[in-house]
C-alpha positions in Angstrom: -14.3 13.9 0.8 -13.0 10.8 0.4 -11.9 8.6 -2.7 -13.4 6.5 -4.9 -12.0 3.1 -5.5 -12.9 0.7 -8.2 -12.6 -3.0 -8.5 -9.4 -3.9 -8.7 -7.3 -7.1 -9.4 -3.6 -7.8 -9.0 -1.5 -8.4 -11.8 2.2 -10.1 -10.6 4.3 -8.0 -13.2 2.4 -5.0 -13.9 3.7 -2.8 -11.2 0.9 -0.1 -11.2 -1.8 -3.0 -10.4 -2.0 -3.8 -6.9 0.6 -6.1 -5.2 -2.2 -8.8 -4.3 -5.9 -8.8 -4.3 -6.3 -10.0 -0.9 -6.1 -6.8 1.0 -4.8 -7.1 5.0 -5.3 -3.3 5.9 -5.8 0.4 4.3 -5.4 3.4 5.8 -6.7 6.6 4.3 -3.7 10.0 5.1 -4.7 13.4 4.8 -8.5 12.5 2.9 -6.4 12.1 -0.4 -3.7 9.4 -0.1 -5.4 5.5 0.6 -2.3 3.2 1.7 -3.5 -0.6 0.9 -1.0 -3.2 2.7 -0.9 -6.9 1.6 0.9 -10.1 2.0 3.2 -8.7 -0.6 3.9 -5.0 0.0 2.8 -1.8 0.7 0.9 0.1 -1.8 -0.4 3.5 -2.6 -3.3 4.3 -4.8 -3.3 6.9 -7.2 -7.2 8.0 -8.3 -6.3 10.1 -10.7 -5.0 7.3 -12.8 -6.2 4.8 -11.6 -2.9 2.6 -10.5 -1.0 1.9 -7.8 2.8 2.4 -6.8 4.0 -0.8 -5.2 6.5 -0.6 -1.5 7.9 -4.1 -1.6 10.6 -4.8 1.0 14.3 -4.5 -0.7 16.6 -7.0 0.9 20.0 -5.2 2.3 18.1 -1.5 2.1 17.7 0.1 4.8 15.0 2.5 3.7 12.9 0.1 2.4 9.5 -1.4 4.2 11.2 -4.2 6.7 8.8 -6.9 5.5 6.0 -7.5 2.7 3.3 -8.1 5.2 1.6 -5.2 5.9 -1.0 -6.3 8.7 -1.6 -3.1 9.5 -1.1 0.4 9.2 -1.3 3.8 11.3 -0.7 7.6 10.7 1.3 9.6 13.6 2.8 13.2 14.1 5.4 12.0 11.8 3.3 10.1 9.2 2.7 6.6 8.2 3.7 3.4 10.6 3.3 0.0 9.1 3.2 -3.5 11.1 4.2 -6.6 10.0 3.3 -9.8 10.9 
């Protein structure tokens, strides 16, 4: 199994293009979901469609990511952990 990613580029203010190109870490959950952190965010990738959702860090909300740099990421009991720089 697996997923198949294409070449991909970051586009600022399209939101369904990955946060930035440089990629710090992915992680892939479950064989079907592939987490890609960056310098700017958190994102998920969505084959059948080929886009992304974005995860940026929301100032003042608690149940947003705590930081945009995503240097790495892990999968536990209770699913995804992210670290930041």
């Amino acid at each position: 199994m697996g997923i198949h990613l294409k070449s991909t580029n970051s586009i600022p203010y399209d939101i369904k293009t990955l946060s930035k190109s440089t990629v710090c870490t992915s992680s892939l959950e479950d064989s079907k979901n592939l987490f890609i952190g960056t310098e700017t965010g958190l994102n998920l990738y969505n084959p059948q469609n080929v886009s992304f959702r974005r995860f940026p860090n929301i100032p003042n909300d608690p149940a947003s990511i705590s930081s945009n740099i995503i240097s790495s990421i892990a999968e536990d009991k209770t699913g995804l952990k992210g670290r930041n720089k």
